[in-house]
Phi, psi and omega in degrees: 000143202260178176312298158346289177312304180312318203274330181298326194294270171351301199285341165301324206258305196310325195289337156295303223263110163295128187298128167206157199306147207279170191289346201264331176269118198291163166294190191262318149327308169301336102014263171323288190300334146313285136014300187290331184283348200274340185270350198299080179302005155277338177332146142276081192227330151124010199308338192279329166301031172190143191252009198033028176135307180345270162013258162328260186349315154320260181314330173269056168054003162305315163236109155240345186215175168321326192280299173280342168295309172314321199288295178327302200295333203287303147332308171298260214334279234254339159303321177268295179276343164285316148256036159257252189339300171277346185285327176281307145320327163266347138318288198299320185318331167283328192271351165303285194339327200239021192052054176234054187339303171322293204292340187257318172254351161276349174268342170274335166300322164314267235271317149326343222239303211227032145286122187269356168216156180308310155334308173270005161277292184338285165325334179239023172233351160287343160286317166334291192280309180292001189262349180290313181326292203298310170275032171246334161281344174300329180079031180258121187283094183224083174004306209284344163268351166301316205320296172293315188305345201254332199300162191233098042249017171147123178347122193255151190296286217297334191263338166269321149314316189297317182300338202279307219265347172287299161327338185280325169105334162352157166261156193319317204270358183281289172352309206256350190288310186308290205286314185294322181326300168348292206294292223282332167292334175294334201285285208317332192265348159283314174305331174302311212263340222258318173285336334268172193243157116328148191290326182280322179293331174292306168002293196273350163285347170281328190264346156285336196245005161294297215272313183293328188299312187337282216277358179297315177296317151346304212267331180312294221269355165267008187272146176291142146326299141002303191252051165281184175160130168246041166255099172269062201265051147260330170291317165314297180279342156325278186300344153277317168308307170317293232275061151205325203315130193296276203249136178208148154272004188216158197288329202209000000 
């Protein structure tokens, strides 16, 4: 068989033979729909049960309407959760990835270390323990949830989603697109009850804090260990005053 052939015989077979995706990666469908459900206020992690200061806000005259509710949440995402939360879901997302188990307790130690009030420690190692729960009913042989589950003095929500959505085979920004969504539909759906709001006005306090996550995530995942950072002190103290709030509906 002369060269020529040999090489025609090769390009024949690869042109038979269909290209497919390695076993360990889902399709991006399967991928994406993990994602919704990890986004999901049906998730059993308890995220409806907390309004994260909103609440106290709410009552101390700070949020009253559509307008300033937008306002609030727009200021959190990107003062607060862009550089805390998600900046810390895309660390540990790397480090499930890569077994790096040091790097995965010291960012669930970060994040235990600089909840500035007990209610709101509380709220991310009660999420925590319940998102180990939830992948342990899944039945997925994956080491890495005894892993979490061990953590001390318990698994923090941003460091246990980052294990759920790393398991989805997702890319790192699909992963924060998912966990801000998250977030921002549990507030919205606190801002209905707690200002309250109308279904249509939450809409647009939803379509407002939508248009913002692209780049609230853009800004997480260029930040340094160094410039992470959680000081919010009107949110601090807004969430000490809840843990005293006479009459209230959400835990923190």
């Amino acid at each position: 068989m002369t060269t020529r052939t040999a090489k025609a015989t090769r390009t024949e077979k690869q042109r038979r033979v269909p290209r497919t995706r390695p076993p360990s990666a889902p399709p991006p469908a399967a991928a994406l729909l993990q994602l919704m459900w990890l986004a999901s206020p049906a998730l059993p992690v308890g995220g409806f049960s907390y309004s994260e200061g909103l609440e106290s806000a709410v009552d101390s005259g700070h949020v009253t309407n559509q307008a300033t509710a937008s306002v609030w949440l727009l200021d959190q995402l990107h003062l607060s959760l862009a550089r805390s939360d998600i900046a810390v879901v895309s660390r540990a997302f790397k480090a499930w990835q890569r077994a790096d188990f040091g790097s995965v307790t010291e960012l669930n130690a970060w994040v235990t270390s600089t909840r500035e009030t007990s209610e709101a420690r509380q709220q991310t190692e009660q999420m925590g323990r319940s998102m180990v729960e939830w992948l342990k009913n899944r039945g997925l042989a994956d080491e890495r949830i005894a892993q979490l589950g061990a953590l001390k003095p318990a698994p923090t929500w941003p460091v246990a989603f980052a294990l759920a959505a790393a398991q989805t085979g997702a890319p790192l920004r699909e992963a924060l697109l998912s966990f801000a969504f998250g977030w921002a539909e549990n507030m919205v759906q606190a801002a209905l009850k707690a200002v309250p709001l109308g279904q249509n006005a939450g809409q647009r306090v939803l379509a407002a804090l939508t248009a913002q996550i692209p780049d609230a995530v853009d800004h997480a995942v260029q930040l340094m260990d160094s410039e992470r950072q959680a000081f919010t002190p009107m949110l601090a103290i807004l969430s000490a005053q809840h843990e005293t709030q006479y009459s209230r509906l959400f835990r923190s």
